[in-house]
DRENROTI-346174 format. One record per residue (C-alpha): residue number from 1; x, y, z. Coordinates in nm, 3 decimals, decimal comma, padded with zeros to 5 digits. Each point is the difference from the previous one (the first is absolute). Layout:
# DRENROTI-346174
  num     east    north       up
  NUM        X        Y        Z
...
This chain:
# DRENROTI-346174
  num     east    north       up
    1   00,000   00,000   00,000
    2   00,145   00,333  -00,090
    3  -00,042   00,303   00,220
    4  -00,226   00,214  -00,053
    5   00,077   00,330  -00,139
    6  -00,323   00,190   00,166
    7  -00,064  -00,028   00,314
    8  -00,372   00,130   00,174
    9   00,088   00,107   00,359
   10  -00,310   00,021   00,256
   11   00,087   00,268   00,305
   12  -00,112  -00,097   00,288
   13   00,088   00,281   00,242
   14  -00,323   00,141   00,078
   15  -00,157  -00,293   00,096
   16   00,206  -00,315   00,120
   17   00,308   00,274   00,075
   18  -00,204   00,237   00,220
   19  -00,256  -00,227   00,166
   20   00,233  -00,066   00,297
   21   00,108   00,320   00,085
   22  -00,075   00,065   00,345
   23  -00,068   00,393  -00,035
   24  -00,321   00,092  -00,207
   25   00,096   00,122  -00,350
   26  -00,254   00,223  -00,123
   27  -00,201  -00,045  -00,333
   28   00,162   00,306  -00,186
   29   00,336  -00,191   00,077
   30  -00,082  -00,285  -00,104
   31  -00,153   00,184  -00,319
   32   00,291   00,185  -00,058
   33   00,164  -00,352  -00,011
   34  -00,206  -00,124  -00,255
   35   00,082   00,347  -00,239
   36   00,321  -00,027   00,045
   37   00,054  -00,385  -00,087
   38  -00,218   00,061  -00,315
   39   00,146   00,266  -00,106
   40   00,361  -00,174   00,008
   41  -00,150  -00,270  -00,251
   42  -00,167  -00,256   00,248
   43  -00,275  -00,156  -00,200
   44  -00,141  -00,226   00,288
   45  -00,041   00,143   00,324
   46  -00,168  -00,196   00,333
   47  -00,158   00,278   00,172
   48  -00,188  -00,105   00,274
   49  -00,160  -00,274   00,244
   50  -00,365  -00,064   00,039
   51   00,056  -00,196   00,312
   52  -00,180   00,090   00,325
   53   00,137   00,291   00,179
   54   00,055  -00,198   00,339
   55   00,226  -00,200  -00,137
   56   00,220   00,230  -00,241
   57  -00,072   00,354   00,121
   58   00,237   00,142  -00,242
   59  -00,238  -00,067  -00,314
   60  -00,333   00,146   00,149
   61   00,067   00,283  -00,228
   62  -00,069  -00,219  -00,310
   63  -00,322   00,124  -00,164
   64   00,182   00,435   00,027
   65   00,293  -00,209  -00,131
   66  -00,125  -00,105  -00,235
   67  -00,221   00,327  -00,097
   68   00,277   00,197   00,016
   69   00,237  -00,131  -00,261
   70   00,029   00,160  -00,346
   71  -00,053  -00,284  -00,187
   72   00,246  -00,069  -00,296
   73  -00,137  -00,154  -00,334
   74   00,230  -00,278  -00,048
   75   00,044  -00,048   00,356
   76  -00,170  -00,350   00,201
   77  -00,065   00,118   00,389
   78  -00,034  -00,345   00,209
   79  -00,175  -00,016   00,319
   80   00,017  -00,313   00,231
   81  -00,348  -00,151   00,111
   82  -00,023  -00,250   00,274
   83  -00,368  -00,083  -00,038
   84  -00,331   00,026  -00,117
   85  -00,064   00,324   00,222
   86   00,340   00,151  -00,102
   87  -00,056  -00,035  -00,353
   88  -00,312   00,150   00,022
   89   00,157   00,324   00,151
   90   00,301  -00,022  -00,268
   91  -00,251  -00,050  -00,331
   92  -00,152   00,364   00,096
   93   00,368   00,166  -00,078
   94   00,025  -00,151  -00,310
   95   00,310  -00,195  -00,021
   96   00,147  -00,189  -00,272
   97   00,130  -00,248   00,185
   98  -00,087  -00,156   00,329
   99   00,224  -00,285   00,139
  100  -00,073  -00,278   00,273
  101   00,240  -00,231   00,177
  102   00,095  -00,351   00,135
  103   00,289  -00,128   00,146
  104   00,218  -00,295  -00,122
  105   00,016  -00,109   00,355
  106  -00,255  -00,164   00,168
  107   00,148   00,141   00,349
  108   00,018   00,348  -00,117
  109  -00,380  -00,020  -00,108
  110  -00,081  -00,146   00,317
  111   00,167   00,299   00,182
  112  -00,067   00,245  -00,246
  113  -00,340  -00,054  -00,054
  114  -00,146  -00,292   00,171
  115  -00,070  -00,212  -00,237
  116   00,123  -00,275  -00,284
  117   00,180   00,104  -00,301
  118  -00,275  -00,189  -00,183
  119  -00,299   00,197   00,251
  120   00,173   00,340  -00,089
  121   00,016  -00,020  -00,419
  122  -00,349  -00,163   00,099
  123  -00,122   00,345   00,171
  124   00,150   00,195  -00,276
  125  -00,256  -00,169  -00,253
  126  -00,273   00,243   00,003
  127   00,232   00,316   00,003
  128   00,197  -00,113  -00,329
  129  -00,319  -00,108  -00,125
  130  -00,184   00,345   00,123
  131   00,331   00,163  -00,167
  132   00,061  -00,123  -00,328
  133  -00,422   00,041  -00,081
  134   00,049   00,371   00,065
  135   00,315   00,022  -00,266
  136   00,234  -00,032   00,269
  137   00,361  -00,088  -00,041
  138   00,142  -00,306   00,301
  139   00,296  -00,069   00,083
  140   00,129  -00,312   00,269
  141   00,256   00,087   00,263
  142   00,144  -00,320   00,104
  143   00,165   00,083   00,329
  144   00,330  -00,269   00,151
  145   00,075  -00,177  -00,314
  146   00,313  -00,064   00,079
  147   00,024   00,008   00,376
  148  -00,251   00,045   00,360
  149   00,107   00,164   00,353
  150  -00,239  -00,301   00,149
  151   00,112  -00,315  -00,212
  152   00,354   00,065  -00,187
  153   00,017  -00,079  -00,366
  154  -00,281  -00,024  -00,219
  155  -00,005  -00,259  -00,283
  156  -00,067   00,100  -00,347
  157  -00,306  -00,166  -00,040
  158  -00,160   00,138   00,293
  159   00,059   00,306  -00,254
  160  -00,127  -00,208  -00,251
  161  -00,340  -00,057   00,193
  162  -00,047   00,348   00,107
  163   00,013   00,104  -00,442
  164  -00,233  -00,237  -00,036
  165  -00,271   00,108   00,227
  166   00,014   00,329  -00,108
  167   00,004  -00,072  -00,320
  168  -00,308  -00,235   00,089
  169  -00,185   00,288   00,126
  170   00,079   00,241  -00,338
  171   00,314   00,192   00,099
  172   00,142   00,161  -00,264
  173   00,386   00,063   00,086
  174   00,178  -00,087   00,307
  175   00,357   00,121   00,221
  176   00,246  -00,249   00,114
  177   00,061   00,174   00,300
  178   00,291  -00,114   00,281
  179  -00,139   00,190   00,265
  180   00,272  -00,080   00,223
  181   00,255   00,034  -00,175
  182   00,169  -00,280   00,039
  183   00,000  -00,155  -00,371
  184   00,326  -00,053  -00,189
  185   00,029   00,001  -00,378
  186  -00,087  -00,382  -00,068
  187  -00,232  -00,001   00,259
  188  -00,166   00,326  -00,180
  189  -00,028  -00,171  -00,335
  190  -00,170  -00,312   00,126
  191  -00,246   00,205   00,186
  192  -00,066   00,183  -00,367
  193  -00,004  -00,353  -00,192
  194  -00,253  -00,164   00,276
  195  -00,207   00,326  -00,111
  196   00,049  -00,044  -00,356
  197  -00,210  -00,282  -00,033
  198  -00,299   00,179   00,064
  199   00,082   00,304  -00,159
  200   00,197   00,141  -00,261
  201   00,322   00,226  -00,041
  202  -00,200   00,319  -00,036
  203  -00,204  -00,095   00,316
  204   00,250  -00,047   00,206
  205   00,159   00,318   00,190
  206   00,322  -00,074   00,291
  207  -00,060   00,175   00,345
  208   00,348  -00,006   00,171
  209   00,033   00,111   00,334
  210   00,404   00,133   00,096
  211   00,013  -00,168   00,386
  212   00,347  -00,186  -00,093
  213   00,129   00,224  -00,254
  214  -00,105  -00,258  -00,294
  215  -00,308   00,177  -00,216
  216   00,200   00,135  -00,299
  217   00,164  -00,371   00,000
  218  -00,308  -00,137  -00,002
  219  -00,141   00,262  -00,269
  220   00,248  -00,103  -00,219
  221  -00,051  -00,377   00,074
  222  -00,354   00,065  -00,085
  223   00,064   00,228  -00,329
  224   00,228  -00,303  -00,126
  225  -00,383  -00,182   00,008
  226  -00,151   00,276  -00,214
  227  -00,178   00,139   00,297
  228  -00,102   00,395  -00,118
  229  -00,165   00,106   00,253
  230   00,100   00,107   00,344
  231  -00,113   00,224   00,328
  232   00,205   00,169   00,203
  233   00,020   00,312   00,264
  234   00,082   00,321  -00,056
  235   00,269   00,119   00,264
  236   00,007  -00,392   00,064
  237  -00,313   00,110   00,225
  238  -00,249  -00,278   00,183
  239   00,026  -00,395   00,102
  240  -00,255  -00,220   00,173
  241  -00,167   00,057   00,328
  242  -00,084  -00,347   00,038
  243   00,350  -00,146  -00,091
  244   00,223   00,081   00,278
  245   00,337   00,147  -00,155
  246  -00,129   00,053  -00,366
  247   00,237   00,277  -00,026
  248  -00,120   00,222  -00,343
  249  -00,068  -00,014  -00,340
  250   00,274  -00,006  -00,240
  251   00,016   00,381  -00,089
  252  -00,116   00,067  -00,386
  253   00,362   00,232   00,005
  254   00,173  -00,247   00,067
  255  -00,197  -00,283  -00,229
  256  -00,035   00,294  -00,314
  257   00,401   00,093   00,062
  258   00,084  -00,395  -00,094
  259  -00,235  -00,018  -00,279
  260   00,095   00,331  -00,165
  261   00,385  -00,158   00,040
  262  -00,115  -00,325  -00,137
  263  -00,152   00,187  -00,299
  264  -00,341  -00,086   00,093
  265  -00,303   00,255  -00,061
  266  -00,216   00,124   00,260
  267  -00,123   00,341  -00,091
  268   00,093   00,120   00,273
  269   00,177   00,326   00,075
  270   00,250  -00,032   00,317
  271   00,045   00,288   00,077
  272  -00,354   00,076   00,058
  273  -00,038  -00,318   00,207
  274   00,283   00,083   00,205
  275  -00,188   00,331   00,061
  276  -00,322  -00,210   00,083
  277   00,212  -00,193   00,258
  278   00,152   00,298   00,134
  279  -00,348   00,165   00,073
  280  -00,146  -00,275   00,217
  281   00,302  -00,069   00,120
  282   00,063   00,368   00,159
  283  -00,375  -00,022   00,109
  284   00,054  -00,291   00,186
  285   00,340   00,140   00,126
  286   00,268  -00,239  -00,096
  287   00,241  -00,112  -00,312
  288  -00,163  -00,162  -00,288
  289   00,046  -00,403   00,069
  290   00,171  -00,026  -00,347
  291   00,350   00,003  -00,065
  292  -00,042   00,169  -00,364
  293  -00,176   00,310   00,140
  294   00,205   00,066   00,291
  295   00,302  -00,042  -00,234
  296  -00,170   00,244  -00,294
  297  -00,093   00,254   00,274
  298   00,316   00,016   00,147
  299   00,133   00,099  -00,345
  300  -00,251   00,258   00,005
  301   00,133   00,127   00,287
């Protein structure tokens, strides 16, 4: 498989980086956020959660989120739904995408969401269903597809299974997503080939979290698969609050720096992302978690 010469980058910083912060950030941040990351070429952005604000009191600005964006033609805004009643809320802001989630890990779905991996993809049913009837775009986050903080390694067709259901229950695209960071490049690619035979190439998007310094490795691991499609984190922002040291996001500077070395198209302008990094990051009072902006802003400087 030759690599791909495009690559389709997803950010997301607004919703998966931010969600943990402890501080409130308000809505015209968060807005700002979104402006900023299309403006520097983004052409998928996760903006928000419609989860219930008890448990993730960050997102409870979703629906002014959500009105307040300048919407970009070109541009797909994702929002994550994790039910019937949250997908209700979401389909009034119009977005083009909505994405729901299961884990790879029967352990992590216990403790995540009480339930079986095969009784979670079963309680997404109606909202895919609900989703695609109303033109709605869905994507799949598989969460621990390569690794669990409750049971250790995670086989590839546990990976496998979890594509399947989803696929069962009409998801359209779905993220390979080591949540804890813990995958390695082989690892990586047979976490992408036990998805693969559900879904094809273009359906199939790499979610690489940076906890032991190995996401670009595994990016690259994954591109030698064909894999297009990636998320990441501006300012490397965000990580799980139910996977104890899920330490953030790969940061898009960092991901769009090797790509734009390796020759690979994004459409996206660095400079302007470094800017988008550099504005959360100074409203949240610390250096960018990427080693590409802090290296780019120090030349500024």
């Amino acid at each position: 498989m030759s690599i791909p010469s495009r690559v389709q980058i997803i950010d997301v910083g607004p919703r998966d980086g931010l969600q943990n912060e402890k501080s409130p950030v308000p809505a015209e941040v968060k807005i700002g956020l979104v402006q900023r990351l299309q403006e520097a070429g983004l052409h998928e952005i996760e903006v928000t959660s419609f989860v219930s604000p008890k448990w993730v009191p960050q997102m409870a600005d979703n629906a002014e989120v959500m009105a307040g964006i300048e919407r970009k033609a070109g541009v797909r805004y994702s929002v994550l739904t994790p039910n019937l009643q949250g997908y209700e809320a979401a389909v009034k802001t119009r977005p083009d995408e909505i994405v729901v989630f299961g884990s790879a890990s029967e352990a992590f779905s216990r403790k995540n969401i009480n339930c079986s991996i095969a009784e979670s993809i079963e309680r997404f049913a109606p909202v895919v269903e609900a989703a695609l009837a109303a033109g709605i775009r869905v994507r799949g986050a598989m969460s621990c597809t390569v690794g669990c903080p409750y049971e250790g390694e995670v086989a590839p067709q546990q990976v496998a299974y979890l594509a399947g259901l989803m696929k069962g229950i009409g998801v359209q695209r779905v993220d390979v997503a080591d949540t804890i960071g813990v995958g390695t490049p082989r690892t990586v690619q047979r976490a992408i080939e036990a998805a693969l035979q559900h879904y094809g190439i273009d359906a199939v998007s790499g979610h690489f979290h940076d906890t032991y310094g190995q996401a670009l490795s595994n990016t690259l691991a994954a591109l030698e698969l064909g894999v297009w499609n990636y998320q990441a984190s501006v300012a490397g922002l965000g990580g799980c609050p139910y996977a104890k040291g899920a330490t953030g996001n790969v940061a898009t500077e960092d991901l769009v720096f090797m790509l734009r070395g390796m020759g690979i198209e994004t459409g996206i302008d660095l400079d302007k992302l470094v800017d988008a990094g550099a504005y959360i990051s100074d409203f949240l009072g610390r250096k960018p978690n990427s080693r590409t902006a802090v290296a780019l802003l120090n030349k500024r400087a």
